[in-house]
Each structure stands twice: as C-alpha cells, then as structure tokens.
N, C-alpha and C positions, 0 to 999 in steps of 0.2 A: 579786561585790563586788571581787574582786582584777582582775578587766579593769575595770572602771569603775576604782579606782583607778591601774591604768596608764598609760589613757586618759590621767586627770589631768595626771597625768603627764610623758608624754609631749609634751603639748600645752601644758606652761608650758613646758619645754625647748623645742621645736620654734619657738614665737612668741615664747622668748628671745633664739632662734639667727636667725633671719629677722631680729628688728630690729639683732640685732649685725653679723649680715653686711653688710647695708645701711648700716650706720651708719661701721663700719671701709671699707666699699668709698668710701663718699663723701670720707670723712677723706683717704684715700689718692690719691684722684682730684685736691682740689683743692688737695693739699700737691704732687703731680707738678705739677697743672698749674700753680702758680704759680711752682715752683722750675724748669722746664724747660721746659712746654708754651708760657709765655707767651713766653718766650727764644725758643723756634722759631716762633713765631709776629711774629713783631718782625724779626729776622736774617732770614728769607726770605721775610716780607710774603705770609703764608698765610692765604688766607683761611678764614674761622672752619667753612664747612661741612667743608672736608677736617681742619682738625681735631678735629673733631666725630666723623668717620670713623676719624680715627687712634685717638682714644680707648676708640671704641668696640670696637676691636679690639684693643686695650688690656685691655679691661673684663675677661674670661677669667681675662687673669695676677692681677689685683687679687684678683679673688675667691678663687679657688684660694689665695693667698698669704694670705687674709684667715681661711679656715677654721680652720686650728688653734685661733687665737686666740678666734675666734665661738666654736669649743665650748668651752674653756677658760671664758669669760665666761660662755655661756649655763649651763656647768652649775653653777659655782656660785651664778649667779643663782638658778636655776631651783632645784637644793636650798637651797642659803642661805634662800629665800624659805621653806621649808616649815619649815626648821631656827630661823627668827626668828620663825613663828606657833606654833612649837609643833606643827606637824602633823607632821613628822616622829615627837616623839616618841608620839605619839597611835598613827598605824603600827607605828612600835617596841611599844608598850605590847600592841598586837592580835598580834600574835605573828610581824612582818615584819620582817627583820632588815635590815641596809642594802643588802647584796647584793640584796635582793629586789627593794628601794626603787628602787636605782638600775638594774635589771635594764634597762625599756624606754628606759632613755635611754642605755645602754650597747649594747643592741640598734639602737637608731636610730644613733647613732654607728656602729656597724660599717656599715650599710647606706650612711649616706653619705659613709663614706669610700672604699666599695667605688666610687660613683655619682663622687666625684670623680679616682678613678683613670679612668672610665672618660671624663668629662669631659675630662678632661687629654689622654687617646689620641685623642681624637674633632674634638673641638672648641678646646681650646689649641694642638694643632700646627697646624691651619690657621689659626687669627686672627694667631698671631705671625709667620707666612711673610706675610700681610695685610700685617698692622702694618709689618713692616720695610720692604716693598716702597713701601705707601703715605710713608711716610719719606724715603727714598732717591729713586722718581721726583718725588712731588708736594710733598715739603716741602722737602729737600733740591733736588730738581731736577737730580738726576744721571743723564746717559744710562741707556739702554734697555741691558742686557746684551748683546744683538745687533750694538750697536756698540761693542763692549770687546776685546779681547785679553786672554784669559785666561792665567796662565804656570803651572810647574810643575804639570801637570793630573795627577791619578791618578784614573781611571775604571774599576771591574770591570767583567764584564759575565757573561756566562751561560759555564756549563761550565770556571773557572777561569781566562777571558780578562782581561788587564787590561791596558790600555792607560797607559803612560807619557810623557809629551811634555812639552819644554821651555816651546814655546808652543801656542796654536789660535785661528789667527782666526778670532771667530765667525759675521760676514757673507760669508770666501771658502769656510770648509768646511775651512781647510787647516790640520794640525800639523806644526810641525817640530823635529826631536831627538825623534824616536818609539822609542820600545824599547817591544814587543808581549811579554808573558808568559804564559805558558801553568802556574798552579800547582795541581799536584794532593797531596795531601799535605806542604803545606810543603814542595813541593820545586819547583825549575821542571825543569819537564819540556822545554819548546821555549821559542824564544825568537826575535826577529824585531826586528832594528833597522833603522832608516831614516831616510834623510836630510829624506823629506818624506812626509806622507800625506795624499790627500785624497778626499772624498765625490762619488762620481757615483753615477748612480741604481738601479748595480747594488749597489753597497755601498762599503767602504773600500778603497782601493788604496794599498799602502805605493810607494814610490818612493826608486829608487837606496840597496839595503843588502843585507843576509843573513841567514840564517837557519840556526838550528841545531837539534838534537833532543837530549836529554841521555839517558844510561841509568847506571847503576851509582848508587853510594852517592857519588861526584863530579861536581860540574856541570860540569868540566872535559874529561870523556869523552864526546865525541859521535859519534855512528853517520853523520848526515849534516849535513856545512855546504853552503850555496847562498847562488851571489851572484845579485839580479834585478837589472833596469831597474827593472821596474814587476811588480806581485804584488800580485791580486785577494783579499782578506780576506774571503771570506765566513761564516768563523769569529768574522769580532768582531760581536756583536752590541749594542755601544754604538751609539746616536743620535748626531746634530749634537748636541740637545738636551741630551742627557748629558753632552757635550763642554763646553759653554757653559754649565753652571749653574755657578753660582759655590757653593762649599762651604757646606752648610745647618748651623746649628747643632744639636745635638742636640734641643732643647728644638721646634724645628721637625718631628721626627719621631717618627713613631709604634715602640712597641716592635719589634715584630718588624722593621722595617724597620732600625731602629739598631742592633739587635742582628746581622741581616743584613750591615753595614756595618762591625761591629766584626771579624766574621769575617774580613770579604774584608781590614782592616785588618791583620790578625795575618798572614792570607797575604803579603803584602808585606813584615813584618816590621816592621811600623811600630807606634809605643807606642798602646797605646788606653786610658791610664788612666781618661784626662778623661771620655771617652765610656763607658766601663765604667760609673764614678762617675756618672755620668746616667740611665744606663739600669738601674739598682736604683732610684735617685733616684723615679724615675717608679710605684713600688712604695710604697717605705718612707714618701715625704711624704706620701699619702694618708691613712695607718695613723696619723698621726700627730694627724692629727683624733682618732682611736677614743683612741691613748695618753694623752691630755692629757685626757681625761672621765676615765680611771682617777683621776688625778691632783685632779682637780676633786671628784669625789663623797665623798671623806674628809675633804677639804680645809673643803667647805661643808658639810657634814655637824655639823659644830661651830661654835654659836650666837656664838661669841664671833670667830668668823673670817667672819662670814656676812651681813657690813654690805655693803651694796650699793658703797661706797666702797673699803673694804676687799679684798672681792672682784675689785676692779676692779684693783687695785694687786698683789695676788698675781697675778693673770692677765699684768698688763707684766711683772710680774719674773720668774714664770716662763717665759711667751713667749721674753722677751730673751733670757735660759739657753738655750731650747732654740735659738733661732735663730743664735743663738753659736755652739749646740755641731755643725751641720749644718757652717754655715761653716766650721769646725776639720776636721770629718774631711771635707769635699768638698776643702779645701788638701791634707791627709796625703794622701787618695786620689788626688787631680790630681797628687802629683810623686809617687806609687808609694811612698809609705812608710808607708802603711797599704793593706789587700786591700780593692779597690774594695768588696764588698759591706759590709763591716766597717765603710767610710768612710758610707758613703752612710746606714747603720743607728746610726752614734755617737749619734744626740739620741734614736734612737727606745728601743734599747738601755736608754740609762741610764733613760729616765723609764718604762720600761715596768718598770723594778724598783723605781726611786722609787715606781711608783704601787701594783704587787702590795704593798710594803711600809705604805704606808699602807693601803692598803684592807685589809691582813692586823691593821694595828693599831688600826686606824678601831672606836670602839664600833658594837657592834650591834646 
C-alpha cells in the first residue's frame, strides 16, 4: 500500500515538474529571443538556421536555470493538489505523517539535483564554449583566434611551469616580454626572461635573456645566473594552442579542471575570488532544486495556500528571494568580502533553515 502510494506520488510530482520545466524553458526562450535574439538577428543579418543553432546551445543554461523554480512549483502543485482533494488528509488520518507523505518527492528531488550537478559538468560546459564560439564567428562574424594577437598571456603548464608574456602571435608561434617561472611551494624557484620566444618543432626556444635559480627563504639569493642568445625549453610543456586560447569563463569548465586553474592562480599570486565563487556555485545551485521542495511541501501542505494561483505566486516570490540572495553573496564573494564557499551557499543556507523550520512546524 505505501509503494503504491509513493508511486502516486511521485508521478503527480514528476508530470508536474516535466510540464513546469517545459513551460518555464519556452517562457524564457522567447522572452530572450525577442529582447536579444531578434536584435542579433537584424544587426548582423543571420540567418534563422544558425540561430536556431545558437539557441539550441543555449537551451542547457535555460534549463538548468529553470529547475529551482520547476520544483518549487511542481511541489506545491503536486501536494497542493492532494491538500485541495482532501487526500492529504485521508494519509494523515491512516497513520502517514507529512514527512512520510513527502518522502518520494523529497527523494526524487535529491536525485535530480544530484543528475543536474552532473549535467552542468558534462554537458553545460561544452554547449556554452558552443554557444559563445557560434556568436562571435557566425553571428557576430569576428575573426578566427588564429588571426588575433593575444596580450598579457598567463599560461601554467606541467611540474610548476608558467609561462608569462606581454604578447603571442598566434599564426607566427612567437611571444614577446616572456618571463618563464618555475613555482614550487609558493615560491619561485627558477626563473627565465626573454626578449623573444618562439615554437619550432623541437619545442620552445626563449631568445636573447637570463636566467636564474633561487635557494634560501629570499628570491633574491641565487646559486646561478646565465645570460643565452637562444635556450631550448624543453621544460615547458604548454602548446601554440595553449598560447592562443583566449581565457575561458568558469562556467565553461568542468570542476576539477577550474579547480586545477584556481591552484595554478594562487601560485602566481593572483586573486581567485570570482572563480572560487563558481566553483562551489557549480555544487550548491544544484542542491538548490532539493532546498526549495523543503520549502514547497509545508507550504502546500496547507488547503488555504494550495490554490493552483496561489501556489504560483509564492513560488515568483520565493524564487525571486532566492535568486536575489545568490546574486548578493556571488557580489560579497567576487570582491572577497565574504569566504567564496559562504558566498556561493547564502540562498541555500538561508532556505535550507527556512525550510527545516517549516517542515519542523508543518502539521502532521
């Protein structure tokens, strides 16, 4: 009897939540595309299949962006609806308390929050490197990166190598104002400047500079300097390709790789708030699906809150709240005046205690 009820269950949630996602993904599609899409389609006279293309690589971020809200809606749909027939209390009366009640849709919710974290790593970071790319050459119609001049490059690469250069062109292979680092420990150990550098097919050859090796607790103390003409680098193991990509946003990359990134960042000494604050981001917005069903099943749980209208309206307002409150700590977190993970967890934080509170005060 209590898996059949589940079931039940589960399956007005679940074909709540499919028509909300759908419903919010389209809303969102043709309010973009009539505020921008059609703009970029007018200004660079594109035609409608590559836009068609752009959108569709679009499609990823909509959704993802769209789930909170789907569960939100679906759940108090989904209980509202049993709380307006009376079946709710029917359950109640049989000896199910609301905890019980909302059990498999508290259970499905974890699951596909978990399913859209794993979306996000898989499939959002390649659509959006897509999307931007198809933008820039096919809508925009801005050169190939290959014929760009890239400036202020900073490139790691394997065993503490990081290459620094003023410019790189990326069709001769060539950098110039190269300073080569070698960091172990937050410290540089060696170090290697040069007036030019460039790729032939043994590897990187710095040209016309020097080089040092550091020891003691100052960088200042060195065992050996050297001045070259020319000095074969078969230590750095960066690419042209590496050279020439132009800086990916976070949202472009997969966890461990940004996290990767954040490291070699710290090694250089450079701020990584932004990117800290994205890389929990890609955690806690998922989770955030599962928070807002807390939120939902006490909410709809009460006949007098459980008007399909109704319903609808506590879901914008609290939506809005929560997307507020992301907004607030991804700013505090991006200028370092809150601790990225703190920043990144603000909306989840508050309503994960909003929601134990109701659900702790929710009849049952």
């Amino acid at each position: 009897m209590i898996r059949i009820l589940d079931r039940y269950i589960a399956k007005r949630f679940l074909l709540a939540l499919m028509a909300t996602i759908v419903s919010f993904t389209v809303i969102v599609f043709v309010v973009d595309f009539v505020e921008r899409g059609w703009r970029l389609t007018q200004r660079y006279d594109v035609p409608l299949h590559v836009m068609a293309i752009y959108y569709a690589n679009y499609l990823p971020f909509y959704v993802i962006l769209a789930f909170p809200v789907a569960m939100l809606v679906s759940t108090l749909f989904a209980i509202g609806a049993l709380a307006k027939n009376r079946e709710l209390d029917v359950m109640k009366a049989s000896g199910q308390s609301l905890y019980r009640i909302a059990a498999p849709i508290l259970i499905a919710a974890f699951v596909i929050s978990v399913g859209i974290m794993f979306f996000g790593e898989f499939v959002l970071t390649k659509t959006e490197r897509r999307k931007d790319e198809i933008k820039s050459t096919l809508i925009e119609k801005k050169p190939q990166v290959s014929k760009l001049t890239r400036h202020d490059i900073k490139v790691p690469g394997r065993d503490g190598w990081i290459i620094i250069g003023d410019s790189y062109d990326v069709t001769e292979g060539i950098a110039l104002g190269v300073r080569v680092h070698r960091i172990l420990n937050n410290k540089i150990v060696k170090t290697f400047t040069a007036q030019k550098m460039i790729y032939s097919d043994s590897g990187w050859v710095l040209i016309d500079g020097s080089g040092q090796e550091f020891v003691g607790p100052r960088e200042d103390i060195s065992t050996e300097f050297v001045k070259f003409d020319t000095l074969w680098a078969p230590f750095l193991s960066q690419t042209r390709a590496m050279l020439a990509e132009l800086p990916i946003p976070p949202r472009q990359i997969n966890f461990l790789d940004l996290l990767r990134r954040i490291r070699q960042e710290k090694e250089l000494g450079l701020e990584v708030f932004k990117d800290q604050v994205e890389l929990y981001l890609k955690i806690t917005f998922p989770f955030a699906s599962f928070i807002l069903v807390l939120i939902g099943a006490p909410l709809a749980a009460n006949p007098r809150r459980s008007g399909p209208s109704v319903g609808f309206g506590i879901s914008i307002i609290i939506s809005f709240i929560f997307f507020v409150l992301i907004r607030i700590g991804q700013s505090l977190g991006n200028a370092g005046m809150l601790p990225p993970l703190l920043a990144a967890s603000l909306g989840d934080i508050v309503f994960l205690l909003v929601g134990a509170v109701l659900m702790y005060k929710a009849r049952k």
